[in-house]
VEXDREN-2710 file (C-alpha; in Angstrom, 1 decimal):
% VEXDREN-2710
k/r/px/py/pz
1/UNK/20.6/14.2/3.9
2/UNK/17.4/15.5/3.2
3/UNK/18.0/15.9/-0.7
4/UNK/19.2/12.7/-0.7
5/UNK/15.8/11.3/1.2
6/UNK/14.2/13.6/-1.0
7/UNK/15.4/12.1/-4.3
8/UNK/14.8/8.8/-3.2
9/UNK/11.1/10.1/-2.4
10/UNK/10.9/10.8/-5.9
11/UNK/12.3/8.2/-7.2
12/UNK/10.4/5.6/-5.0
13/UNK/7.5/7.4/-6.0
14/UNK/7.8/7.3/-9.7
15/UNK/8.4/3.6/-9.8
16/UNK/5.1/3.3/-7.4
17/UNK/3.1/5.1/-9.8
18/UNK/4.2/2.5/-13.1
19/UNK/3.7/-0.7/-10.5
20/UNK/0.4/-3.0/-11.2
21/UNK/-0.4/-1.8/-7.7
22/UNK/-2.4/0.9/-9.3
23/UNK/-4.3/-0.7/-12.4
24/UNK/-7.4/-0.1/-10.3
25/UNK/-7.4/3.3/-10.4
26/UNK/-6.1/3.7/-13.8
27/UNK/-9.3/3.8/-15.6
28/UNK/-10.1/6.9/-13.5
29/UNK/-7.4/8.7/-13.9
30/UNK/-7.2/8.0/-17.9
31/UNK/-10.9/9.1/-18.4
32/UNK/-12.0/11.5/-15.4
33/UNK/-9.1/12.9/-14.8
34/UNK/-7.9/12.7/-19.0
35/UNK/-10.2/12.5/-21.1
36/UNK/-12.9/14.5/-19.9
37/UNK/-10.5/17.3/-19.6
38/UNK/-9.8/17.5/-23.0
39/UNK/-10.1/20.6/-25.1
40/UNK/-13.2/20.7/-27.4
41/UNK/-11.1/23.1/-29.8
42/UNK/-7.0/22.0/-28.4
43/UNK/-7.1/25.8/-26.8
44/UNK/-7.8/26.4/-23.0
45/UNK/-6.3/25.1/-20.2
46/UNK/-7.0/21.8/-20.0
47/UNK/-6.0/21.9/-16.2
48/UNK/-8.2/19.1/-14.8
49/UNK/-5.6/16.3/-15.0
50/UNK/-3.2/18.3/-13.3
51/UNK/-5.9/18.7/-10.5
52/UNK/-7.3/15.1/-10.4
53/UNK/-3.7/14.5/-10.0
54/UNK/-3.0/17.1/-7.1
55/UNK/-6.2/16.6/-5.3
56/UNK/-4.9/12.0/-5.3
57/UNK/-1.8/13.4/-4.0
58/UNK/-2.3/15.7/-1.5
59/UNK/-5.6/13.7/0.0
60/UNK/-3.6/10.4/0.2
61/UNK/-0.3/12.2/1.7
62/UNK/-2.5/13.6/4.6
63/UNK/-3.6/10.4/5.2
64/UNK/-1.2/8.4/5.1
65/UNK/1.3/10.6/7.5
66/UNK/-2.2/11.5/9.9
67/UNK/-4.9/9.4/9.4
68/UNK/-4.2/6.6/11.9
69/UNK/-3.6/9.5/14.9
70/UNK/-6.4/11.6/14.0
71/UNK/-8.6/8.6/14.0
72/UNK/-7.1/7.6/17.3
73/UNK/-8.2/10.8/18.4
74/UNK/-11.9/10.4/17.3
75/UNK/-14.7/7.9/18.3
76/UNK/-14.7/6.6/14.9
77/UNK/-14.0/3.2/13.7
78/UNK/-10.6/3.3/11.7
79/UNK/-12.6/2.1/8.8
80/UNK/-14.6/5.1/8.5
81/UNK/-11.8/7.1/5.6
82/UNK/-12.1/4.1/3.7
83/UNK/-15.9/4.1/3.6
84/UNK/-16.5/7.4/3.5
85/UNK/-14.3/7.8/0.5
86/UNK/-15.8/4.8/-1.2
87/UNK/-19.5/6.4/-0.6
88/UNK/-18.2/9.3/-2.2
89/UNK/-16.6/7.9/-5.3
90/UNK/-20.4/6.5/-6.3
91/UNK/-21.6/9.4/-5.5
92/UNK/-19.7/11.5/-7.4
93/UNK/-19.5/8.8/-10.3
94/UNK/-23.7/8.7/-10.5
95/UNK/-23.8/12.4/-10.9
96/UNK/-21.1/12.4/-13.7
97/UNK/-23.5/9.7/-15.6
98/UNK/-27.0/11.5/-14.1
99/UNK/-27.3/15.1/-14.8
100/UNK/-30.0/15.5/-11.8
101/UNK/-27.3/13.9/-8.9
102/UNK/-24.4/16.3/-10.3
103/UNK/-27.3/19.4/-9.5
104/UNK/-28.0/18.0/-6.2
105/UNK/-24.4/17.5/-4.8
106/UNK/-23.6/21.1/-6.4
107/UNK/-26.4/22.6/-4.7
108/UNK/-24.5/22.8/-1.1
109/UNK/-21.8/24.7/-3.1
110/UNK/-23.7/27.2/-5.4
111/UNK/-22.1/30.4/-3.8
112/UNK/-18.9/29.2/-5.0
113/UNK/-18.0/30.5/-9.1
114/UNK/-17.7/27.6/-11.1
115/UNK/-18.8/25.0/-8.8
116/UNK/-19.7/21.9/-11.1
117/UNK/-18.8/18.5/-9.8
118/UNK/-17.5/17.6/-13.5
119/UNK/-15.6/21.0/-13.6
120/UNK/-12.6/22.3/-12.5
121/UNK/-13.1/22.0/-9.2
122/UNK/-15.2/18.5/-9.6
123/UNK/-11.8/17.0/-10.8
124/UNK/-9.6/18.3/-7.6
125/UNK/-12.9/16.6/-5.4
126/UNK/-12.4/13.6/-7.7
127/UNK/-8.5/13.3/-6.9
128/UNK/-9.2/14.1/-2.8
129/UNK/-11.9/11.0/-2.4
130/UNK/-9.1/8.7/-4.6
131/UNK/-6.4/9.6/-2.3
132/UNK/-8.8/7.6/0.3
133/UNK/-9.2/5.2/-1.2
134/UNK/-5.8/4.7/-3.0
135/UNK/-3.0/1.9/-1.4
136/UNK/-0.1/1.2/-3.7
137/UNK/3.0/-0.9/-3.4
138/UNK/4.0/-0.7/0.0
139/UNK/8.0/-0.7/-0.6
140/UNK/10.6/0.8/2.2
141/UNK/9.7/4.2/1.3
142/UNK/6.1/4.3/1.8
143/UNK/6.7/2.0/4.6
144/UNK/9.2/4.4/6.2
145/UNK/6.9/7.2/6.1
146/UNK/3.7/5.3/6.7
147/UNK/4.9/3.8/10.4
148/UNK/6.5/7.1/11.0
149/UNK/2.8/9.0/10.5
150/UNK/1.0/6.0/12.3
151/UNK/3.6/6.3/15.6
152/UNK/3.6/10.1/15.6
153/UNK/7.3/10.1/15.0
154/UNK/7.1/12.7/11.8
155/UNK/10.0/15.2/11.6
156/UNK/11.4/16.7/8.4
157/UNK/13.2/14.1/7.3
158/UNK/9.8/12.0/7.1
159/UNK/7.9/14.8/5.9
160/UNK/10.7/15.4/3.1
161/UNK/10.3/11.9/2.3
162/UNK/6.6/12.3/1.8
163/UNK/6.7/15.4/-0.4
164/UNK/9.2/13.2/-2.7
165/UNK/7.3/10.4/-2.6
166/UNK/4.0/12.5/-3.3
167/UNK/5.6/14.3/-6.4
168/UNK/7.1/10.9/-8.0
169/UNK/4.2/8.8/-7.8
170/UNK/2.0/12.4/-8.4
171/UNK/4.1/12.5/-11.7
172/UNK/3.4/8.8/-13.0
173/UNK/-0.2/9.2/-12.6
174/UNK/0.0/12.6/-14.5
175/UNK/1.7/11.1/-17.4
176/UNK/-1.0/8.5/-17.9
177/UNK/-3.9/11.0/-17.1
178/UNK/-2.1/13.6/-19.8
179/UNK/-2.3/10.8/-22.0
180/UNK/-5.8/9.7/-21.9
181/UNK/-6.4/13.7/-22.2
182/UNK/-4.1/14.1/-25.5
183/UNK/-6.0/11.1/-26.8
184/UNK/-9.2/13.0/-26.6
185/UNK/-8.5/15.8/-28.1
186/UNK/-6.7/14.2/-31.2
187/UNK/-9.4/11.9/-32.1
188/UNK/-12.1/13.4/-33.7
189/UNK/-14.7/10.7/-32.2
190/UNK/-14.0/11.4/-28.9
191/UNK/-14.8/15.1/-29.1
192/UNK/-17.8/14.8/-31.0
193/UNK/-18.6/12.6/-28.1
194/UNK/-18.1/14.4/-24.6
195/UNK/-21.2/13.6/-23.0
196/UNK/-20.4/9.9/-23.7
197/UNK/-16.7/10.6/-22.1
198/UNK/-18.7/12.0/-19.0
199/UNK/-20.9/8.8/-18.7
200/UNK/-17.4/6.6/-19.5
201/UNK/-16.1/8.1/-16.4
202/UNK/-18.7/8.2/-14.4
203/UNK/-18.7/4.0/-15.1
204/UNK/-15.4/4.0/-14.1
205/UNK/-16.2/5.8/-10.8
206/UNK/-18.6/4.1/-9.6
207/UNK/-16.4/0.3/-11.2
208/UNK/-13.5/1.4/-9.0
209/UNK/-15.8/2.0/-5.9
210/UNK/-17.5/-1.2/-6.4
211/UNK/-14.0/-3.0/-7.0
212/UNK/-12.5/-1.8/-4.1
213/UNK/-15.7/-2.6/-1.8
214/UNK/-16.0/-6.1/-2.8
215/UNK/-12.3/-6.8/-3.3
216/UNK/-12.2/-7.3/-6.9
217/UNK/-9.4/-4.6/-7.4
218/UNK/-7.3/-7.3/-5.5
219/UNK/-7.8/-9.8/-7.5
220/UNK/-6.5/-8.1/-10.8
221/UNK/-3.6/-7.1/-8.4
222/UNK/-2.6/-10.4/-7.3
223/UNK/-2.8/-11.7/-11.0
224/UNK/0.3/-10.1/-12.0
225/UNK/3.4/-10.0/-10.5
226/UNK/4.8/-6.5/-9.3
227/UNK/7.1/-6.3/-12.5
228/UNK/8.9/-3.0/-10.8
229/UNK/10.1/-5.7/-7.9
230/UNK/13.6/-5.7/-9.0
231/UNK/13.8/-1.6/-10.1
232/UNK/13.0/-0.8/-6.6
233/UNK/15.7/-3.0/-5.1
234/UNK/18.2/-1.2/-7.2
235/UNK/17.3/2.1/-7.0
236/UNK/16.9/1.6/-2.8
237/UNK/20.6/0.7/-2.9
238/UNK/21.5/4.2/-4.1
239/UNK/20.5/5.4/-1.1
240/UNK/19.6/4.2/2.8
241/UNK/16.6/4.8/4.7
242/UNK/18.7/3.8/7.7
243/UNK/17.1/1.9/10.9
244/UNK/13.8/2.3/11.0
245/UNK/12.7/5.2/13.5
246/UNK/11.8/3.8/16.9
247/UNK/13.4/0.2/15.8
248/UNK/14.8/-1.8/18.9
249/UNK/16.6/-4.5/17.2
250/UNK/19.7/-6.3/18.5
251/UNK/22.5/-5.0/16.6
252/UNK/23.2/-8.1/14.2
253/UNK/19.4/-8.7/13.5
254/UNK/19.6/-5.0/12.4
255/UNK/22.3/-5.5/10.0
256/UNK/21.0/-8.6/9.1
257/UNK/17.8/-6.4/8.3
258/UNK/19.6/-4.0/6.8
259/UNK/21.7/-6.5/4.0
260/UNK/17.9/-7.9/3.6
261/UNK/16.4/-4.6/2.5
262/UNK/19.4/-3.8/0.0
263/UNK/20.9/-7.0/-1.4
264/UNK/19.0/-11.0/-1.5
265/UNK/21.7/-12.7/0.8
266/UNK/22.3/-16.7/0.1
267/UNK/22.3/-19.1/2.6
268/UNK/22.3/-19.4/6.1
269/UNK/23.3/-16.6/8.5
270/UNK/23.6/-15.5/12.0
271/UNK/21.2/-12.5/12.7
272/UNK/20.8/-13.6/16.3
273/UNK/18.0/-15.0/19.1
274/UNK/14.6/-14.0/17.3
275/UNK/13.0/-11.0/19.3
276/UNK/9.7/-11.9/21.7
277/UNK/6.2/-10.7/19.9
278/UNK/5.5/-7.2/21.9
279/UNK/2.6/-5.7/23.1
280/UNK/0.2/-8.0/20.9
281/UNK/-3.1/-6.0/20.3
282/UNK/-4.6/-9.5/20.2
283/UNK/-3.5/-13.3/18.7
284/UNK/-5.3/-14.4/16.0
285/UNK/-6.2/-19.1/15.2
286/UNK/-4.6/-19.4/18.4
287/UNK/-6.2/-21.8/20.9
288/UNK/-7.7/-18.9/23.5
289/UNK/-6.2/-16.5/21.9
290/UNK/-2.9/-17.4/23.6
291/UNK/0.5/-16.1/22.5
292/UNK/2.0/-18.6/19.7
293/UNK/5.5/-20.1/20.5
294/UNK/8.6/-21.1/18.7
295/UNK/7.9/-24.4/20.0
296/UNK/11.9/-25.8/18.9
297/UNK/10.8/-25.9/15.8
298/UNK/11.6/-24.5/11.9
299/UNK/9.6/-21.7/12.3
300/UNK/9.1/-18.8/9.3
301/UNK/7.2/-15.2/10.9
302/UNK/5.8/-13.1/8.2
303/UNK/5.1/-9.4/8.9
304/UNK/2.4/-8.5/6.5
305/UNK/-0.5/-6.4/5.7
306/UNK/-3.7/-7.0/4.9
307/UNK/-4.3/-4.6/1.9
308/UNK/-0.7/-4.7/0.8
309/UNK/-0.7/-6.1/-2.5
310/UNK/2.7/-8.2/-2.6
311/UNK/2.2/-9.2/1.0
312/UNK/-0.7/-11.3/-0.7
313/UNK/1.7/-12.2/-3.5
314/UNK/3.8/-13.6/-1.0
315/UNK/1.6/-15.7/1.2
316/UNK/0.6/-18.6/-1.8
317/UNK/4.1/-19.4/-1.0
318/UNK/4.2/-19.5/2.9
319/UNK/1.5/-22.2/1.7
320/UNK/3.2/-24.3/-0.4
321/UNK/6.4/-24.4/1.8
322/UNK/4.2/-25.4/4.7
323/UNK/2.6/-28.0/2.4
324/UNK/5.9/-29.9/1.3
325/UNK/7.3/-29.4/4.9
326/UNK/5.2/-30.8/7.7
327/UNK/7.3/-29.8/10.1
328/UNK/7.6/-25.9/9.5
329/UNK/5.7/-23.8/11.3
330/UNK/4.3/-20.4/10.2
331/UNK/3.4/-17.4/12.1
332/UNK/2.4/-14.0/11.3
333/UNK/2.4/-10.6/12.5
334/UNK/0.0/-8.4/11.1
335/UNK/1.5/-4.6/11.1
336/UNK/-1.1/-2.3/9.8
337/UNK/0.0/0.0/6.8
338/UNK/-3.4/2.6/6.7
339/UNK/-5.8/3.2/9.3
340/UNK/-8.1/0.9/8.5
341/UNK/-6.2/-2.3/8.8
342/UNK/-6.1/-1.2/12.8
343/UNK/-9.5/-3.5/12.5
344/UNK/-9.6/-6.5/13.8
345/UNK/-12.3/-7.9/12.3
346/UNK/-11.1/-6.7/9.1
347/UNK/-7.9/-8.8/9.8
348/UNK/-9.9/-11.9/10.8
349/UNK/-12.1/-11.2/6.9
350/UNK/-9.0/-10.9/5.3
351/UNK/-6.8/-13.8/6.7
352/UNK/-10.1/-16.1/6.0
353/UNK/-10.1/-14.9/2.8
354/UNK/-6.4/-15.5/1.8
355/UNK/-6.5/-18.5/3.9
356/UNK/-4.1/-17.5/6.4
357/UNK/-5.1/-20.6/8.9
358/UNK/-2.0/-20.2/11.0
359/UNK/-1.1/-17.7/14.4
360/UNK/-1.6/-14.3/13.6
361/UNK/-0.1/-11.5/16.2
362/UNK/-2.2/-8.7/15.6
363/UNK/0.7/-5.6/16.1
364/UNK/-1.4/-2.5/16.1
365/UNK/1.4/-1.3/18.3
366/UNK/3.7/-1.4/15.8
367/UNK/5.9/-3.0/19.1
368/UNK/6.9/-6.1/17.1
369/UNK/7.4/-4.3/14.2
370/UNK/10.0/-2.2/15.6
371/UNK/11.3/-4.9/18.1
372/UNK/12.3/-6.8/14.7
373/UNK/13.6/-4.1/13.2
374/UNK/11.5/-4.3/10.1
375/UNK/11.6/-1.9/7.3
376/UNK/9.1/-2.9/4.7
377/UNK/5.8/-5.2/4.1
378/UNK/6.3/-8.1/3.6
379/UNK/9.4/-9.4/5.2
380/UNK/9.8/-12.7/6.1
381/UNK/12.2/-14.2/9.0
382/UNK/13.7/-17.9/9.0
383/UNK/14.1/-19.1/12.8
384/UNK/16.2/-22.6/13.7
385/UNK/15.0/-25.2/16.1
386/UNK/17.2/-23.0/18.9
387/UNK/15.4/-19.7/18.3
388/UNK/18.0/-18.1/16.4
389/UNK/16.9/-16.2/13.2
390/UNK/19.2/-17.1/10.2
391/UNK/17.6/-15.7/7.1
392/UNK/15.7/-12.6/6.1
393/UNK/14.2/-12.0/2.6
394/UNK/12.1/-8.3/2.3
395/UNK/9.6/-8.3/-0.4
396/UNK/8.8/-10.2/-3.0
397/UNK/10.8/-12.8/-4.6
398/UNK/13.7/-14.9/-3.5
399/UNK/11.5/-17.5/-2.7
400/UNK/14.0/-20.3/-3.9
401/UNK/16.9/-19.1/-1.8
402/UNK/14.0/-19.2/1.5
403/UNK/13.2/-22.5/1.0
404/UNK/16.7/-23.8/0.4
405/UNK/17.5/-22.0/3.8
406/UNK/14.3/-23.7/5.1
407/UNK/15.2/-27.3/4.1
408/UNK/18.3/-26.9/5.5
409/UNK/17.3/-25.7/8.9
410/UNK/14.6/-28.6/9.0
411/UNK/17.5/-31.4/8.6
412/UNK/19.9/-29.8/11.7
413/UNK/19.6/-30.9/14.4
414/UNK/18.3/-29.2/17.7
END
């Protein structure tokens, strides 16, 4: 079992580390980490992709399966890893362009041998502050092991899933970073050049930081579809991440779930009474702050998260059904993925932002997540007029099949 989890780690991870989810950090990894770790002469070492790579890896791993406890734990806002690693990145990007800031943050470390910030162990710095900072696809593997670090439930066969999920995606990112690295040493302008190569990188440092602070990394994201979509579906058949740990579903809205996650289902089904929105940190556009309702109606709940890239990909749509069907009614339950999307006011940004007007059930809890017995962000439940849920879709795509399922539902009658 744990090979098996392990290989679908891997391969989970691989197909993470090709998705459009990380263009943003791309740029980094194919200058800082490649290119400025090429070989002036094609001799050496050259073994500061490998440790941009390790550092992304190992940072974002840690945080993902302990951030949200740790932080729990402290008197810290949940923002703070996300800050502090975007404070670092322009740091560390200025003294990569500026000689002077790369001798000031190297002068806490000058006992240690070979201490420069654009050195050897610069780049495994450089890969620790991206892992903060980094959030790719969210697909049932991450997902799996991301609830199971922010719930405390991690046993081996979460950290096994991890570690595969580490090495594939750590692989992807290596490829592209050995690239940018092969690049430089075979073209004779760019060796001539490596103090232009420093200052390229040091741009892109200090670009990612200031994309991801002001957003703008999301908006290259949600301008192209997740093209690795349907290669994660069938590579997720092959094997089964099971129930989700601590999942308190009814048995047919499990299996319901469960034929969600691995095949797109047609037409209308019987998954059972929809379960009641637990433990609510707090509701969100809801007169008072009351608990939304089912009301009778067509109703469609989307479990999303804020920073998940094809959660935003999905939500246009939530729009445009709601738009050509007055009588649908939409409500959301945001599950946070990383510690910082715990914040609520960092919710209410987001949601005003993507125009997410309707109920939101703020599930910091994770009780509603595992009272529906959801696996992945986003997934998106259809309920009838009587309560019943009768169509699942997980992910992206299938959006013609939900609103087939939708107009149906909206023409029965109660």
């Amino acid at each position: 079992m744990n090979l098996s989890l392990a290989l679908l780690g891997i391969v989970g991870g691989v197909i993470t580390g090709l998705s459009p989810c990380v263009l943003p950090v791309l740029p980094v990894i194919l200058l800082s980490g490649g290119a400025q770790g090429a070989r002036p002469d094609g001799d050496g070492p050259g073994r500061r992709p490998y440790l941009v790579v390790a550092g992304l890896v190992t940072s974002f791993t840690v945080f993902t399966l302990t951030g949200t406890l740790a932080l729990a734990a402290l008197p810290v806002p949940p923002t703070v890893i996300r800050w502090a690693g975007l404070a670092a990145l322009l740091l560390l990007g200025a003294g990569l362009i500026v000689p002077r800031v790369e001798r000031w943050l190297e002068a806490p470390f000058a006992w240690i041998p070979q201490r420069t910030v654009g050195g050897i162990h610069g780049g495994f710095v450089l890969g620790l502050v991206l892992g903060a900072v980094y959030v790719p696809c969210a697909g049932p593997v991450l997902a799996a092991i991301a609830v199971a670090g922010a719930t405390g439930q991690i046993g081996a066969s979460t950290v096994v899933l991890a570690a595969g999920f580490a090495l594939g995606t750590g692989a992807s990112l290596l490829v592209f970073a050995l690239a940018g690295r092969a690049v430089a040493e075979r073209v004779t302008a760019f060796r001539r050049r490596r103090r232009a190569i420093r200052i390229a990188s040091g741009v892109a440092v200090v670009g990612l930081a200031l994309a991801l602070t002001f957003n703008a990394a999301g908006f290259v994201q949600r301008a192209i579809p997740d093209y690795t979509t349907a290669l994660s579906h069938e590579v997720e058949k092959l094997g089964t991440l099971g129930p989700a740990k601590g999942s308190t579903a009814p048995a047919p809205l499990q299996d319901c779930i469960d034929d969600a996650l691995y095949t797109a289902p047609d037409g209308v089904h019987d998954c059972g009474p929809a379960p009641a929105f637990q433990q609510v940190t707090r509701w969100l556009n809801t007169p008072g702050g009351q608990p939304a309702t089912l009301d009778g109606k067509v109703t469609v709940v989307d479990f999303w998260t804020f920073d998940c890239i094809n959660c935003k990909h999905v939500i246009p749509h939530l729009h445009d059904w709601a738009g050509r069907h007055p009588d649908l009614q939409l409500i959301s339950v945001h599950t946070p993925e990383y510690s910082f999307e715990h914040d609520i006011p960092g919710v209410e940004k987001a949601a005003a932002k993507l125009g997410v007007t309707y109920p939101i059930a703020v599930d910091n809890s994770y009780a509603t997540w595992s009272a529906w017995g959801v696996q992945a962000w986003p997934t998106v439940f259809v309920i009838d007029k009587s309560g019943a849920v009768r169509y699942i879709a997980t992910g992206e795509g299938n959006y013609d099949k939900t609103e087939r399922v939708i107009e149906s539902l909206l023409q029965q009658p109660m």
